[in-house]
Residue frames as qw, qx, qy, qz and C-alpha x, y, z in Angstrom:
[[0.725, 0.145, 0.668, 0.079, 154.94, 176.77, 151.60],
 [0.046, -0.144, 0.610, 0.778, 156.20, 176.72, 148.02],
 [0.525, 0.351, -0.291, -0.719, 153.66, 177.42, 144.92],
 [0.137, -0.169, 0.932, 0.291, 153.62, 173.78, 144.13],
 [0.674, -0.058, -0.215, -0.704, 150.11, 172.30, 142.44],
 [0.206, 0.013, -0.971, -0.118, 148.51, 169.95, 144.10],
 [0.232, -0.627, -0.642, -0.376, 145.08, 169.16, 145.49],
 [0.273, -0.871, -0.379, -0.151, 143.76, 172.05, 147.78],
 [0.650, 0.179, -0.108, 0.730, 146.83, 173.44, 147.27],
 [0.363, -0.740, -0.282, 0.491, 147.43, 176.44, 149.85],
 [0.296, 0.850, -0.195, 0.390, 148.99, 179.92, 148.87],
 [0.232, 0.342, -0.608, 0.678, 152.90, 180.85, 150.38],
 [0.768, -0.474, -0.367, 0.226, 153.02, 180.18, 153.65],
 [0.153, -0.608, -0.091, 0.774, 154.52, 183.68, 153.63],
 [0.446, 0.693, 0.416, 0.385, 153.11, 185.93, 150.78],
 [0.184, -0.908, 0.174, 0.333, 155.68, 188.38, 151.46],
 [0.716, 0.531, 0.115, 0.439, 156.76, 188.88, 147.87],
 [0.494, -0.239, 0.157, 0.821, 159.77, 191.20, 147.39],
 [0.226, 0.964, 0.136, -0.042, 158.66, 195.00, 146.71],
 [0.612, 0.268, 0.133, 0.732, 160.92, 196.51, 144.62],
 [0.152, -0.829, -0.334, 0.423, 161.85, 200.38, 145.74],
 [0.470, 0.756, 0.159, 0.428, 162.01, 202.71, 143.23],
 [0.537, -0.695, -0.120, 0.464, 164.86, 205.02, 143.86],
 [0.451, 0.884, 0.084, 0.086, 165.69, 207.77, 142.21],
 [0.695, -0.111, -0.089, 0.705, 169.46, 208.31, 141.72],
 [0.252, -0.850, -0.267, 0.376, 170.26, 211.98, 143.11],
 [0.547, 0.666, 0.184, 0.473, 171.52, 214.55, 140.79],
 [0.317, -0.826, -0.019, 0.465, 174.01, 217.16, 142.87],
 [0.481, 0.833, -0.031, 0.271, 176.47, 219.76, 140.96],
 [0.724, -0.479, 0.232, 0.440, 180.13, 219.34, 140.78],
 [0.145, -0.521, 0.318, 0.779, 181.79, 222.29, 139.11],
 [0.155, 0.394, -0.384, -0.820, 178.77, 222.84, 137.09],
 [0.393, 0.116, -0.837, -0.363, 178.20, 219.54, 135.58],
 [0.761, -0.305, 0.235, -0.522, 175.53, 217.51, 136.85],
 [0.004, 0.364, -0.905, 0.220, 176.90, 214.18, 138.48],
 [0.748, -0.305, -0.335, -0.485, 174.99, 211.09, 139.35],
 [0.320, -0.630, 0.607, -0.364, 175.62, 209.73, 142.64],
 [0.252, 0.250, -0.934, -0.032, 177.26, 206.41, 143.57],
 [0.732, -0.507, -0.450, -0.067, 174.98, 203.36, 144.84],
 [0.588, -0.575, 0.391, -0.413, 174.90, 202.83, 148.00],
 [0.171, 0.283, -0.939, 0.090, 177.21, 200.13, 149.10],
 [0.720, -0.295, -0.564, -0.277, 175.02, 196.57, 149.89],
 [0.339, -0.722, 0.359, -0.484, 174.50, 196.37, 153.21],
 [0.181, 0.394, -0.851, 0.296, 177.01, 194.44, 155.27],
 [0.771, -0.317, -0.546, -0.082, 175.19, 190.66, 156.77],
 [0.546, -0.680, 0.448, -0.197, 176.45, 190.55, 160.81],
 [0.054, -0.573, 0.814, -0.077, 179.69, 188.65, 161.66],
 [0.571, -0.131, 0.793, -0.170, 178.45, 185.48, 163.64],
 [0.192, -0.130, 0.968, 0.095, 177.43, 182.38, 162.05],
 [0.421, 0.632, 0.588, -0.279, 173.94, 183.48, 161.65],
 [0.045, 0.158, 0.401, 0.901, 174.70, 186.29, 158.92],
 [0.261, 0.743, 0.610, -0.090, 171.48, 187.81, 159.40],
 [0.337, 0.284, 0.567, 0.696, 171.23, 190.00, 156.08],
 [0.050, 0.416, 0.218, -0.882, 169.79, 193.42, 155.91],
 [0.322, 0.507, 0.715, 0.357, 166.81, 193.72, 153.30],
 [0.067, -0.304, -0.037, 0.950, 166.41, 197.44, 152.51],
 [0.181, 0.035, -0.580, -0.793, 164.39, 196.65, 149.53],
 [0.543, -0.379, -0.738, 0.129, 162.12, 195.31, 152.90],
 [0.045, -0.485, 0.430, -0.760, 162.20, 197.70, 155.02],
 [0.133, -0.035, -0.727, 0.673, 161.06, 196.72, 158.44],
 [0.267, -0.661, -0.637, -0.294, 157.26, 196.73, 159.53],
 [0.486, -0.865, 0.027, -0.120, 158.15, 198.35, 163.01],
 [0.260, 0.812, -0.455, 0.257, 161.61, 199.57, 163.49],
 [0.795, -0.554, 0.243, -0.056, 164.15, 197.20, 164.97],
 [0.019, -0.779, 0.561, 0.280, 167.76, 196.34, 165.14],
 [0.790, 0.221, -0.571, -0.006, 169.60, 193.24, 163.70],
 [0.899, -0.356, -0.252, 0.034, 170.12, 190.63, 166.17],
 [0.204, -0.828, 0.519, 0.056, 173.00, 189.84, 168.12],
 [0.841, 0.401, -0.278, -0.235, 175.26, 187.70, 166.27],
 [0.368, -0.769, 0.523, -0.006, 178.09, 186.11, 168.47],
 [0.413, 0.506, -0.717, -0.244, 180.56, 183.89, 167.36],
 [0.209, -0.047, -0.972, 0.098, 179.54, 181.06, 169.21],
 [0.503, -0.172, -0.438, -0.725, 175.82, 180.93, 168.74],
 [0.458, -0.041, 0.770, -0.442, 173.59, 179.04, 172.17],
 [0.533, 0.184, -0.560, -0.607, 172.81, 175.81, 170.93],
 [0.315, -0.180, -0.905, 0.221, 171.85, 173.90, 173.76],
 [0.030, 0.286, 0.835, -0.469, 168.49, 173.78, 175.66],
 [0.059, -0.655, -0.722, -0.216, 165.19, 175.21, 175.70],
 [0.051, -0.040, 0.107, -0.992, 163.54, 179.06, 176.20],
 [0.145, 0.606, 0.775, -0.103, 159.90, 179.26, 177.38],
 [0.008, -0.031, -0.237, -0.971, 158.16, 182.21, 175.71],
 [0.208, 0.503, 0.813, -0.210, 154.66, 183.08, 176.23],
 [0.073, -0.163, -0.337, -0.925, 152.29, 185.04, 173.63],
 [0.001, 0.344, 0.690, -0.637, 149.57, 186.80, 175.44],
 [0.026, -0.139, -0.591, -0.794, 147.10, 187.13, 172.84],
 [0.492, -0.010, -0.053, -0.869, 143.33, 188.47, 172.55],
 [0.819, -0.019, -0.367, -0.442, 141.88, 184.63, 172.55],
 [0.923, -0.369, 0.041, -0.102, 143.87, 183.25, 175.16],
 [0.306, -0.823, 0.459, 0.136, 147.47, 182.49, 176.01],
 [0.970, 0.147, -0.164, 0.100, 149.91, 179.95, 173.85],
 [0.594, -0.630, 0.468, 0.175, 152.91, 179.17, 175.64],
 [0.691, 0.658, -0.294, 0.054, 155.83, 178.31, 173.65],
 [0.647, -0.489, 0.444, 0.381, 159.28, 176.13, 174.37],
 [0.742, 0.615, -0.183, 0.193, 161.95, 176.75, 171.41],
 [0.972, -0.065, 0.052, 0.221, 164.60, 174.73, 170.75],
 [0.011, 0.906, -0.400, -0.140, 167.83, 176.58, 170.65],
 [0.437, -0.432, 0.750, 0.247, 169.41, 172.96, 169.50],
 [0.512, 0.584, 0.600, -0.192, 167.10, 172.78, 166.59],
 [0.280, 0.853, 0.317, 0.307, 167.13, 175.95, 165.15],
 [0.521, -0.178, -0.187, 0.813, 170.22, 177.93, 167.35],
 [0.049, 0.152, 0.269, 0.950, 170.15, 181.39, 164.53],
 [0.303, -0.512, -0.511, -0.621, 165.80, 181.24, 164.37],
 [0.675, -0.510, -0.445, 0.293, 165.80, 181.07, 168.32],
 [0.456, -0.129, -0.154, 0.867, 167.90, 183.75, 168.79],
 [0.094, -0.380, -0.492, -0.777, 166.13, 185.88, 166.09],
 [0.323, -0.629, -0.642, -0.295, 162.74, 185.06, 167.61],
 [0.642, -0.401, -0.351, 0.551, 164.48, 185.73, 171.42],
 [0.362, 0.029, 0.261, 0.894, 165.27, 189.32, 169.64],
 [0.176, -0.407, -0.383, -0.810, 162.34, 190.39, 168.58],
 [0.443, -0.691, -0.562, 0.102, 160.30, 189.35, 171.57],
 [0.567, -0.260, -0.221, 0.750, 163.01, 191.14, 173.65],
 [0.002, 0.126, -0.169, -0.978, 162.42, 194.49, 171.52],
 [0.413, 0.381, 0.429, -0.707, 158.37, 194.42, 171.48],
 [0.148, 0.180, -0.504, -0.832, 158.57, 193.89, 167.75],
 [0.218, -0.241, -0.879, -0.349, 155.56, 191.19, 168.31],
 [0.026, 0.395, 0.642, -0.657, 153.51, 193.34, 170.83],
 [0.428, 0.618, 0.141, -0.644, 150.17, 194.54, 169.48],
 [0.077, 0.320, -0.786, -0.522, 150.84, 192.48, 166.30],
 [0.825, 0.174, -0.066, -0.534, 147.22, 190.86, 164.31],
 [0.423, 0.015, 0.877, 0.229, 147.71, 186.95, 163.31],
 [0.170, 0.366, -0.454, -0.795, 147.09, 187.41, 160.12],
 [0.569, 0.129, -0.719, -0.378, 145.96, 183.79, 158.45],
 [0.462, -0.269, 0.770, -0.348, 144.41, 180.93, 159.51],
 [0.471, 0.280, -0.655, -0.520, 143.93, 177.93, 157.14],
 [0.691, -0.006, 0.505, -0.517, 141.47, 175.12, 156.82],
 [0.491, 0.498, -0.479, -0.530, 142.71, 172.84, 154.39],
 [0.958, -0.059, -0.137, -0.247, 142.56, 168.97, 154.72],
 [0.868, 0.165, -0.263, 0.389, 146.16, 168.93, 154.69],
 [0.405, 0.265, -0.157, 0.861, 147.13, 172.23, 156.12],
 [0.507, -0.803, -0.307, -0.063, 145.44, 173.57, 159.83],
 [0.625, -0.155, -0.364, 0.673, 147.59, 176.38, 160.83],
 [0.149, -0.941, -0.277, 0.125, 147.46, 179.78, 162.51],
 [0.737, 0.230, -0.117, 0.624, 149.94, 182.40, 161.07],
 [0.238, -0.928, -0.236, 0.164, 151.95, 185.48, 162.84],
 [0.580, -0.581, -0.018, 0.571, 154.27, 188.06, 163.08],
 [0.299, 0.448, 0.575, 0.616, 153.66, 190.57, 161.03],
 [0.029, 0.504, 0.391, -0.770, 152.74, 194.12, 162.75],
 [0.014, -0.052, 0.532, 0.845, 151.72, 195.19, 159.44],
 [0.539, 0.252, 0.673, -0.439, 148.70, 192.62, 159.61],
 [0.572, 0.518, -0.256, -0.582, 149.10, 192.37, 155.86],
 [0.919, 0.044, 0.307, 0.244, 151.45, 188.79, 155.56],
 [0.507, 0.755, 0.050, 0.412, 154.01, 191.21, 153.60],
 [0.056, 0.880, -0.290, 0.371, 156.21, 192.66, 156.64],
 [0.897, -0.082, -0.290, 0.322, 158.74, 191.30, 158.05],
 [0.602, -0.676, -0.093, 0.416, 161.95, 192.71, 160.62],
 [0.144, 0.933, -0.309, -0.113, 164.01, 194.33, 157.82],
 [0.144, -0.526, 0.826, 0.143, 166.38, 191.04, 157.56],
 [0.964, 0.150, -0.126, -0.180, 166.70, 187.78, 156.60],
 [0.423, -0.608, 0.662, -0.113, 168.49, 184.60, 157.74],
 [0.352, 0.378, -0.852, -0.088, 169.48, 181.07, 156.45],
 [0.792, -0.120, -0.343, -0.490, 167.36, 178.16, 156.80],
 [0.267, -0.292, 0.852, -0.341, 167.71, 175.36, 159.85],
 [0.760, -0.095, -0.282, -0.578, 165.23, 172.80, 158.11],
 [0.863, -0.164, 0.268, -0.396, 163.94, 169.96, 159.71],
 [0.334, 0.279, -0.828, -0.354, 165.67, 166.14, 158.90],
 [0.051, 0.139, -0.967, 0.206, 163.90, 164.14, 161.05],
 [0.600, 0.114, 0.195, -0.768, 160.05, 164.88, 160.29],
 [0.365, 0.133, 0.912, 0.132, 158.28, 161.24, 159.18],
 [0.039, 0.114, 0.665, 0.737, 156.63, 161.21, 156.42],
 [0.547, 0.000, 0.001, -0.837, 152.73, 162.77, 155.56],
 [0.315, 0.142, 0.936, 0.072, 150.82, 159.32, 155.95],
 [0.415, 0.757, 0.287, -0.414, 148.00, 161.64, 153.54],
 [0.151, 0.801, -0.446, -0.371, 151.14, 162.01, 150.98],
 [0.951, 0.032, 0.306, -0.011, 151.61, 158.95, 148.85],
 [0.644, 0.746, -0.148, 0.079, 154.21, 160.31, 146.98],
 [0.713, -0.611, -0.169, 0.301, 156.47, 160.93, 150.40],
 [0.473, 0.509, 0.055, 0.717, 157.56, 163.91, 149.27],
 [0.332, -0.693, 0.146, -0.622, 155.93, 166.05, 152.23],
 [0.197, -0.002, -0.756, 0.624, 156.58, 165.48, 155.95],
 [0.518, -0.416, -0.746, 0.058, 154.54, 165.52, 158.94],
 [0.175, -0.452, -0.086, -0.870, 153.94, 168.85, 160.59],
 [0.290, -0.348, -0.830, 0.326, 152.90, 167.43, 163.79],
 [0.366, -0.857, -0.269, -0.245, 149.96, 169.33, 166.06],
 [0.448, -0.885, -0.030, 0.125, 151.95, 171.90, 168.13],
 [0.644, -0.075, 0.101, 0.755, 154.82, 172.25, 166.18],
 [0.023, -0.920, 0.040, 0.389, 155.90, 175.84, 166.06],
 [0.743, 0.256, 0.339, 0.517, 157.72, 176.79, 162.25],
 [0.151, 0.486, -0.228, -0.830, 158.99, 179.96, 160.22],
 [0.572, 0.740, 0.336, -0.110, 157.00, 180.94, 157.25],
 [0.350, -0.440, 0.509, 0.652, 159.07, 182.02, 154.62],
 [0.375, 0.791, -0.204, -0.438, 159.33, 183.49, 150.60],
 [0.835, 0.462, -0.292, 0.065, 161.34, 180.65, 149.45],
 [0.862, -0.012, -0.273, 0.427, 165.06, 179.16, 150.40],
 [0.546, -0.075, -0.155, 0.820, 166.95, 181.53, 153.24],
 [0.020, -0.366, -0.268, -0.891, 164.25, 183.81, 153.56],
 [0.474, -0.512, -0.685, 0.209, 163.40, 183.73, 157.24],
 [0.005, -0.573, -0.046, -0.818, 162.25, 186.91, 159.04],
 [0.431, -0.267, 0.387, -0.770, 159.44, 187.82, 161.63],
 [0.832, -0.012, -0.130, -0.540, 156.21, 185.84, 160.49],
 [0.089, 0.182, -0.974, 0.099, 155.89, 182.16, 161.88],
 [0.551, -0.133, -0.538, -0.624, 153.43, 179.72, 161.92],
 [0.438, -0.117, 0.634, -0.627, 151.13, 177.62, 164.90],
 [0.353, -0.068, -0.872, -0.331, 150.13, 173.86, 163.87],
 [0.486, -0.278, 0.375, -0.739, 146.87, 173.46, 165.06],
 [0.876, 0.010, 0.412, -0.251, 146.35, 170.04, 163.64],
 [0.614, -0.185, 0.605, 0.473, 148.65, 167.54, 161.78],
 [0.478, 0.752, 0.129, -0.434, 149.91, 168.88, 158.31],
 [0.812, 0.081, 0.329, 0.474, 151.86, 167.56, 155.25],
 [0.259, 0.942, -0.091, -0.194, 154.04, 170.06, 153.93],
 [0.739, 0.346, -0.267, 0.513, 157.94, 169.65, 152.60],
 [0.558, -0.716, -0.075, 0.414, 160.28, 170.09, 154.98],
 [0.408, 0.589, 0.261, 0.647, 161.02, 173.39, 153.56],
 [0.270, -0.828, 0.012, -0.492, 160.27, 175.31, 156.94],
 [0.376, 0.446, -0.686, 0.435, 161.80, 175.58, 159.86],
 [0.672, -0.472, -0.570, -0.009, 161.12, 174.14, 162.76],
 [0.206, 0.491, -0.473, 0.702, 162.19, 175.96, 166.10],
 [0.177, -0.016, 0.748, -0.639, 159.82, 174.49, 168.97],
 [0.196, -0.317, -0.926, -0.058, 156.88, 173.43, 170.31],
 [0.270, -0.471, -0.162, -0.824, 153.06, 174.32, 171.64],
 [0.059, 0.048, 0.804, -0.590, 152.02, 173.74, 175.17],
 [0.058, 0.304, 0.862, 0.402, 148.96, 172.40, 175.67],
 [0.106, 0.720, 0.278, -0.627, 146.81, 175.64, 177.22],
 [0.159, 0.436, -0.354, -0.812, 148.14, 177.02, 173.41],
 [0.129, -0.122, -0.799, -0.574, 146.54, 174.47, 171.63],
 [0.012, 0.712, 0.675, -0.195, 143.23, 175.01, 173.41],
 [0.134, 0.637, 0.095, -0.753, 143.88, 178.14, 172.18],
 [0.084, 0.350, -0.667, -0.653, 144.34, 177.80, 168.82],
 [0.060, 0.262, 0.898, 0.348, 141.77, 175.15, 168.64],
 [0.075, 0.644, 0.322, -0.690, 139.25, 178.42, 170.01],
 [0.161, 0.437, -0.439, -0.769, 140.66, 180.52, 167.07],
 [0.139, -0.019, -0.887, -0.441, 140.07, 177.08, 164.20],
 [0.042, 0.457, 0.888, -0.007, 136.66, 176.35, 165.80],
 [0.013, -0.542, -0.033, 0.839, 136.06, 180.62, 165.05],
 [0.620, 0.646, 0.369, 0.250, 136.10, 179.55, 161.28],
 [0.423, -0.035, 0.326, 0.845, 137.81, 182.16, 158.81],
 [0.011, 0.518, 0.096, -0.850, 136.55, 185.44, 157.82],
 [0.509, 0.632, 0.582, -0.045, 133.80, 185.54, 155.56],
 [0.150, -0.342, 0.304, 0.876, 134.92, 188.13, 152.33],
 [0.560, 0.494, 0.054, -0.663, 132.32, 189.34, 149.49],
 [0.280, 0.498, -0.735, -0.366, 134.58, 187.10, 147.14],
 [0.617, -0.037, -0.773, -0.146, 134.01, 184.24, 149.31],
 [0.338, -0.571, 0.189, -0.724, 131.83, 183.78, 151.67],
 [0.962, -0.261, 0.074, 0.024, 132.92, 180.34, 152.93],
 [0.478, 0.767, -0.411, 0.117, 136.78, 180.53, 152.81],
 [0.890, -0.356, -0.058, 0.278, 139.32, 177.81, 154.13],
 [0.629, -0.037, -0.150, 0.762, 142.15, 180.31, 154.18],
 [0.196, 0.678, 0.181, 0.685, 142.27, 183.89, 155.54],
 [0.086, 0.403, -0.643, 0.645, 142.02, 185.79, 158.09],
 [0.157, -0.116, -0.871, 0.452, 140.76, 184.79, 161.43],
 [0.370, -0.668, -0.510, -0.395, 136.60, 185.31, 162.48],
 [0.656, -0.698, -0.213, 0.192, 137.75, 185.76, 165.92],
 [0.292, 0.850, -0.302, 0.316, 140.70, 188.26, 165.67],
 [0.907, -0.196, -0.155, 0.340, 143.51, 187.15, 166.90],
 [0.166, 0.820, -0.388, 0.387, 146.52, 190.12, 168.47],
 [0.792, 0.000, -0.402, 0.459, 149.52, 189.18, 170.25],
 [0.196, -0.936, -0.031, -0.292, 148.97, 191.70, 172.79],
 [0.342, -0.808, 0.476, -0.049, 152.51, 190.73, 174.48],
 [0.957, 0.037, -0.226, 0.181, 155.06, 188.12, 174.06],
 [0.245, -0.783, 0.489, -0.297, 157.22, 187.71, 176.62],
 [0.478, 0.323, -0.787, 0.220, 160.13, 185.31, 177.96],
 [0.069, -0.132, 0.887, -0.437, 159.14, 183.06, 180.17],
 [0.004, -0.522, -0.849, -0.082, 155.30, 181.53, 181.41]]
């Protein structure tokens, strides 16, 4: 979720800011003289339709490759996916006519472990905003696969009925979204509505929660949020109950 101000306004909805890597340019000797070496060409997006986009200046939390990117991208039906987590199973159906590219992605990373042994990081209690967030092996909210991909946003979310301005949408209970750094800046980390929220439809959408996951998730929310010296009632942080994605795998 953007920065925007408003009342019990939330931090990002990824706070994976952009580290900048200091790189020294290499100094070699060419008859004598000292030379500075050329950049490094930007690395090359993949072919298909997705472009997914190499971030170097990102590196990867836990090594993994860039998707596959074919030229004609599955954009019909449904994939179950189940995450087999420390508090109880949430089952997952994403939409591959929704969200084609963020499906694939997601379909990827399961595929290559990249979410096994991974923390849920966040979990927020705000009046407007009741989600659970993941993917992130780091376990910081700051790592992500080493890419980035191009937004699939929602058009058809009805309005926040909590929003009088109708500028946010409707976040239904069990919708499954990316988190994200701003416009075209999808990755690993996604998010797990545990109760209706108003946000702008700024995120993507890519499926849904079965309803065993939301008995999980409502476990996790009825856990509360990690107490911290700063604050020892907090409505955003991490989880009281810890929460690892100890597998996520295709199918139930």
């Amino acid at each position: 979720m953007s920065s925007e101000t408003r009342p019990h306004a939330a931090p990002p909805l990824l706070s994976r800011l952009a580290g900048v890597a200091v790189v020294s340019a290499a100094l070699v000797a060419v008859g004598g003289t000292a030379a500075t070496a050329a950049p490094a060409a930007a690395p090359e997006p993949t072919r298909g339709p997705c472009a997914y986009t190499p971030t170097p200046d990102e590196p990867a939390a836990r090594p993994v490759p860039l998707p596959p990117d074919p030229r004609r991208t599955p954009d019909h039906g449904t994939v179950r996916v189940t995450l087999r987590t420390s508090q109880g199973p949430i089952g997952l159906t994403l939409d591959r006519e929704q969200a084609p590219c963020t499906v694939q992605s997601f379909l990827h990373l399961a595929r290559h472990r990249f979410y096994d042994r991974t923390p849920c990081h966040r979990l927020t209690a705000y009046p407007t905003l009741k989600v659970l967030q993941c993917g992130d092996p780091s376990g910081t909210g700051e790592g992500g696969p080493g890419y980035r991909y191009a937004d699939e946003l929602p058009t058809d979310l009805p309005p926040a009925p909590t929003d009088p301005t109708g500028v946010r949408r409707l976040y239904a209970r069990g919708t499954l979204a990316m988190a994200n750094a701003g416009p075209d800046t999808n990755g690993s980390q996604f998010f797990l509505v545990q109760s209706d929220s108003a946000l702008r439809p700024n995120y993507t959408v890519f499926g849904t929660i079965d309803e065993a996951g939301l008995a999980t998730l409502d476990r996790i929310a009825a856990g509360g949020i990690a107490a911290t010296p700063e604050d020892p009632a907090p409505i955003d942080g991490a989880p009281a109950l810890p929460v690892e994605i100890c597998r996520a795998t295709r199918g139930r």
